[in-house]
C-alpha positions in Angstrom: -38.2 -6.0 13.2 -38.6 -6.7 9.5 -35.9 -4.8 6.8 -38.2 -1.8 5.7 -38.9 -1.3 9.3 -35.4 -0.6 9.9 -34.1 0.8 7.3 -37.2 3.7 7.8 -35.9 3.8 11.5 -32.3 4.7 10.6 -33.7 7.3 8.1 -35.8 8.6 10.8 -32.4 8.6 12.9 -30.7 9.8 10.0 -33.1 13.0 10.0 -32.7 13.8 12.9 -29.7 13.7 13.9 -28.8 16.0 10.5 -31.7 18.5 11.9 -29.9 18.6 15.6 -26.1 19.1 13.8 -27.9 21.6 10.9 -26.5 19.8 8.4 -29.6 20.4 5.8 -27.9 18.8 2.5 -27.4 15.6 4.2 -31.0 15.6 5.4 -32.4 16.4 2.0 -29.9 14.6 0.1 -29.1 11.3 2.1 -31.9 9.0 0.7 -30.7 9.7 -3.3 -27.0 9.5 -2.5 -27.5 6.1 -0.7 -29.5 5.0 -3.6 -26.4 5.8 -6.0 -23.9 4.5 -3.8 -25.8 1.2 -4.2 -25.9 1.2 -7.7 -22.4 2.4 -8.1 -21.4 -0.3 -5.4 -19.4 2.4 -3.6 -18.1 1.6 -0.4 -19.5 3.1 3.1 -16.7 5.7 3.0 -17.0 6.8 -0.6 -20.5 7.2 0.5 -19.7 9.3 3.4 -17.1 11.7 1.6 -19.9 12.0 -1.0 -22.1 13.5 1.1 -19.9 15.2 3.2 -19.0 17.0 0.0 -22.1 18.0 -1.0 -22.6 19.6 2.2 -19.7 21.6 2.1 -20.3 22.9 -1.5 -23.5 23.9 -0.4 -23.0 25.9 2.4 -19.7 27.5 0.7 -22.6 28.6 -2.1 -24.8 30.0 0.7 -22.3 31.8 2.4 -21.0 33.4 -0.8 -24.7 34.4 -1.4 -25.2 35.7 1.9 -22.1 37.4 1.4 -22.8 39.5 -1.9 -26.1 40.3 -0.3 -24.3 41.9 2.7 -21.4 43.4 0.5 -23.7 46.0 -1.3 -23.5 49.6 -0.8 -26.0 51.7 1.3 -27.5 54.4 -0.7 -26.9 58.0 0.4 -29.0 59.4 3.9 -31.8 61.4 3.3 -29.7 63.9 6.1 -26.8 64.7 3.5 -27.1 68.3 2.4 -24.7 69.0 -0.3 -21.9 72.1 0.3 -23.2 76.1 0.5 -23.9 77.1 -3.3 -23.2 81.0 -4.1 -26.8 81.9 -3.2 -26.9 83.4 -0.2 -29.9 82.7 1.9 -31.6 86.1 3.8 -33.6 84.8 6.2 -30.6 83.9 8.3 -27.9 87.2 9.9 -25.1 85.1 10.5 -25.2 83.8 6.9 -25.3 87.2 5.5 -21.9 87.8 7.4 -19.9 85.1 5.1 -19.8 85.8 1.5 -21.7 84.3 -0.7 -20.4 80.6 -1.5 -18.4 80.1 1.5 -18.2 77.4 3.6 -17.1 79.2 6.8 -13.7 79.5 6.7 -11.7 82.7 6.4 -9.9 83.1 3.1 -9.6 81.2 -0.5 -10.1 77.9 1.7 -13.5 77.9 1.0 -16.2 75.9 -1.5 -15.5 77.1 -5.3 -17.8 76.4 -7.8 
């Protein structure tokens, strides 16, 4: 097997295995890291951590994304009826019973506007 044969093996290898751990950053970023690690002359470890960082930062962005997304308020139901105002409704007996304003209870417990 000649040297591009192999080398386009272990980045098919290299793919997968990133697709079957869902490690996306490595698959995406692998190829130019590997190129810089060359030029640099870094060593197989340096490599490694490299890329092992960048996947870390990445998914601590994404989660802190996802995280603001799922952090914001839910506006108000369309069900929420505010309190009893002071006019009185007369279509209804038992509302005629309380005075006008009130929310129910006996007394000066009641809404006050």
């Amino acid at each position: 097997m000649s040297a591009p044969a192999k080398v386009q093996a272990m980045e098919t290898l290299i793919e997968a295995h990133a697709v079957e751990l869902k490690l996306p950053t490595v698959r995406a970023r692998f190829r130019a890291l590997a190129e810089e690690a060359t030029r640099g002359q870094q060593t197989p470890t340096a490599y490694l951590a490299a890329l092992l960082e960048a996947e870390v930062t990445e998914r601590a962005q994404r989660r802190e994304h996802r995280q603001l997304i799922d952090a914001r308020f839910e506006p108000p139901r369309e069900s929420w009826s505010p309190p009893p105002t002071r006019n009185c409704p007369s279509d209804a007996r038992w509302l005629r019973l309380l005075p006008c304003g009130s929310s129910g209870q006996v007394g000066n417990r009641g809404y006050s506007d």
